[in-house]
Structure formats: structure tokens, C-alpha cells
C-alpha angles and dihedrals in degrees: 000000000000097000087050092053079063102047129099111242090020110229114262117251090261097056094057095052095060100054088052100047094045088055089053088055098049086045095055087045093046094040084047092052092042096054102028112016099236139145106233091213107155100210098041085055093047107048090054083060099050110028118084090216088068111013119155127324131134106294096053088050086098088059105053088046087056087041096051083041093046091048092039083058081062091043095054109036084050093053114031103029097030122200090340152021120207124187129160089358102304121115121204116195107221097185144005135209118278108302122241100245119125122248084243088065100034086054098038093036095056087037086059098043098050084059110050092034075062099048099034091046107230144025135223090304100044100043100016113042083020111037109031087062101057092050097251118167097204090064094049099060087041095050090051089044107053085034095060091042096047097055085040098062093034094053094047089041094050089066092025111044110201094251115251113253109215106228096049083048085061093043086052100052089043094050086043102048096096109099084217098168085061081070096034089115096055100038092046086050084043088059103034085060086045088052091041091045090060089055093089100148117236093032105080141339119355117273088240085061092050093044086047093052094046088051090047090055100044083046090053092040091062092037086057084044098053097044105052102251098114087062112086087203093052094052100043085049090069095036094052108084106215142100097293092050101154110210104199094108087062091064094054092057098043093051089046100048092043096044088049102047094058079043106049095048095056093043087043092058089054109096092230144357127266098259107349113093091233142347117260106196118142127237123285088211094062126140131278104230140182082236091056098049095036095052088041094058092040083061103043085055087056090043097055088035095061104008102233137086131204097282096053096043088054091054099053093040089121102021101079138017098258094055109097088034083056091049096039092050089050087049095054094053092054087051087049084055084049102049089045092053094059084038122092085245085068111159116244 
């Protein structure tokens, strides 16, 4: 803030959002990797939390208390911030009004996105703020990919809408119909005692591990609300190419990945992490799949269909109607992953 007051032309307030968001979201990975020695990859969290193959043990633990963290950031900022936060003359918009997307998109698009997130191993927190910093090969094809699809699909769409099929419209009203962020107080306060409740000492990972991951996630939340990356309107805007392209986005990806490439090398060359028993982090040197590029670019078509990835739909779970439509719809495509890998059309 102080180096923009001397600028000429000063950055817009959007612009200075998303560098700082995108540095909030740099400092909860890195913090997350340092203490704990994780990856803070959103659909890889998520998916422990909603698929019956893997569901919650221990060592998922980590993940529900990042999850409840990353959904209490919603909470907060929608309660108790409302629409926008200013400080030192910046404003940052935190939420917009419902987006115009059909029900047919919302529910195709997070379908989509839960799939390929699934397949390609990974979304815009996994390979992008996480992977492209360590050098990883395998992030790099899926960043271009899902990145290229994604504006693909957003910018056709954006002069020919997807038309709206009837039965899945009703679906949609009806699945949308809870005025849940009317109860986002009490069911924030209803997850945040289930989390709580799984932190019994001596039966998983150490407490300090389970703080350090809520705090992750509320760090990362306000990171995604700042930024920009919770507003529909705000991500199909970048990944619209016309004349109104709006590059933002662009600059939360730049100040992650740079922050966290200076980051993850000096918490790399530590033996271990602070609290974490190790750090689990994959190989930069994988391997370059079909898998990879096709879920990549699965997901790219659901991320420029509804304008959200996992991260941000976590975060407004309980912030707007949609969201747990949008979640659930996300949900269902990693258990029809799921379903397909036990299944003889197994993907290879």
C-alpha cells in the first residue's frame, strides 16, 4: 500500500487486492508446508472429506480442520464485513449479488470440475500456487491446460450460453431454495464443534498440526476473498477473452507463485517440518500423463462454465444460496471419478 501511494498512475484497487490476496494466499500454503509439511491443494482436501473410498481418519484430520477454517473465512467476512473491507483507502469487494449462470451450467460446470480436479490431480491451488513453484512438470502442463480450456469454454459461452434444460432448472431452484446464509452463524458454529470434537490427544495428529491447518485455511480463505476469486463475475472476467478481459486474476497467481517459490525452497532444505512428521510433498520430476491433461482440461471446461474452483466454492459454502448446490455438485463429480475408477471403464 505504501509503495502504490507513490506510483504514477497509482494501481486500481483491484489491483491491489490481488496482489495481496494473492500474498495471503502464498503465506497460508507456505505456513501449511512449514508446520506441517502439506501440500494446500483445495481439491485434494476436499475430496478426503467427500468421497466414501477415502472419508476422514487421521490422517485426514488435518484436512476437516482447513476445510472448517477455510468456510468460517466465508462466514466472517459475510457477516460481519459485509459486501466490502476497506483499509488505508483500498476497498476490497468481498461478494457480489447471484450470478447470472443458469442452473444447467452451475450443475454441469462443478460437476465438471469435481472430475477432472480428481483425474488431473489437482486445481488452481494444487498445481498452480503450489506446483508451479516447486518446479514440477507435471503443474505446468496442467496449468496451461486448464487455463486454456477454461478461457476457451468462458469466452464461447459468453456469446453462446449453454441453454437451460428444464428438468435440471427446476432441480436447481429447488436445491437452491435454502436461504442458507440466513443460518451461516449457527452451521459455521455447527462445523467448527464437529471439527473440535475429532481433536481427542493421543488419537491422531498433534493438536499443534490441527491449529496450524484451521488457521491455514482461514489464512487462504481471506487470501481467495481479497483477491477476487470467491466472485463468479470477477473470474470469468479473466477468463473471457474480449475486450473487457479483466487481468486481476493474473496478479494472484503471479504474487503466490513468486512468493512461494523463494518460500518453498527454504522450507524444502529443513529435515523436517516444525510439527508434521514429514513433508509429503510429490516429485517435481512426475510424470506427464493422458490422465493428467485430460482431467486438467475437464476441469478447465467446468471452471470457465461456472467461475469458481474448489477453493472458492469452499469458502462461500454458507455465504450464498448456491453454495452448497455448487459443493455438492463438485462433490458428485469426484464420486463419479470415483465410481468409474472401480468400474471395467477404468481410465488409464
Amino acid at each position: 500500500l505504501l509503495l502504490n501511494r507513490g506510483m504514477t498512475p497509482p494501481l486500481s484497487d483491484d489491483q491491489v487486492c490481488a496482489l495481496v490476496g494473492g500474498s495471503l494466499i502464498a503465506a497460508a500454503s507456505s505456513f501449511n508446508l512449514l508446520l506441517n509439511g502439506h501440500i494446500t491443494g483445495m481439491s485434494g482436501l476436499l475430496s478426503s472429506l467427500v468421497t466414501p473410498g477415502r472419508g476422514i481418519n487421521s490422517g485426514s484430520l488435518w484436512k476437516l480442520a482447513a476445510f472448517s477454517g477455510l468456510v468460517t473465512s466465508g462466514v466472517v467476512a459475510h457477516n460481519y464485513f459485509g459486501n466490502s473491507l476497506s483499509l488505508q483507502g483500498i476497498t476490497a469487494t468481498l461478494s457480489e449479488t447471484t450470478p447470472a449462470i443458469t442452473g444447467t451450467a452451475s450443475l454441469l460446470g462443478a460437476a465438471l470440475i469435481g472430475f477432472g480436479t480428481r483425474l488431473g490431480s489437482g486445481c488452481t491451488s494444487g498445481h498452480g500456487v503450489c506446483g508451479i513453484p516447486r518446479l514440477s512438470r507435471r503443474s505446468f502442463v496442467a496449468v496451461l491446460t486448464f487455463m486454456t480450456t477454461g478461457a476457451l469454454v468462458a469466452t464461447t459461452v459468453n456469446t453462446h450460453p449453454i441453454p437451460p434444460v428444464s428438468p435440471i432448472e427446476h432441480l436447481w431452484r429447488y436445491l437452491t431454495a435454502f436461504p442458507v446464509q440466513d443460518w451461516s452463524i449457527p452451521l459455521c458454529c455447527a462445523l467448527n464443534l464437529v471439527t473440535v470434537s475429532t481433536w481427542i490427544p493421543d488419537s491422531g495428529p498433534k493438536i499443534g498440526e490441527l491449529l496450524a491447518a484451521y488457521a491455514t485455511g482461514l489464512a487462504f480463505g481471506a487470501g481467495l476473498l481479497i483477491s477476487g476469486m470467491t466472485r463468479v463475475s470477477k473470474t470469468l472476467g479473466f477468463l473471457t477473452l474480449d475486450s473487457s478481459w479483466d487481468h486481476c486474476l493474473m496478479l494472484v497467481m503471479a504474487s503466490a507463485v513468486t512468493i512461494n517459490f523463494v518460500t518453498f525452497r527454504m522450507i524444502l532444505s529443513r529435515p523436517k517440518p516444525v510439527i508434521g512428521y514429514g513433508f509429503n510433498v510429490p516429485s517435481p520430476q512426475g510424470k506427464v500423463t493422458r490422465r493428467l491433461i485430460a482431467g486438467a482440461a475437464i476441469f478447465g471446461a467446468g471452471w470457465g462454465l461456472v467461475g469458481a474452483c474448489p477453493g472458492p466454492a469452499i469458502v462461500t459454502l454458507l455465504t450464498s444460496a448456491r453454495g452448497p448446490a455448487l459443493l455438492g455438485s463438485v462433490a458428485l463429480g469426484m464420486n463419479l471419478y470415483e465410481l468409474m475408477e472401480k468400474s471395467k471403464y477404468k481410465l488409464e
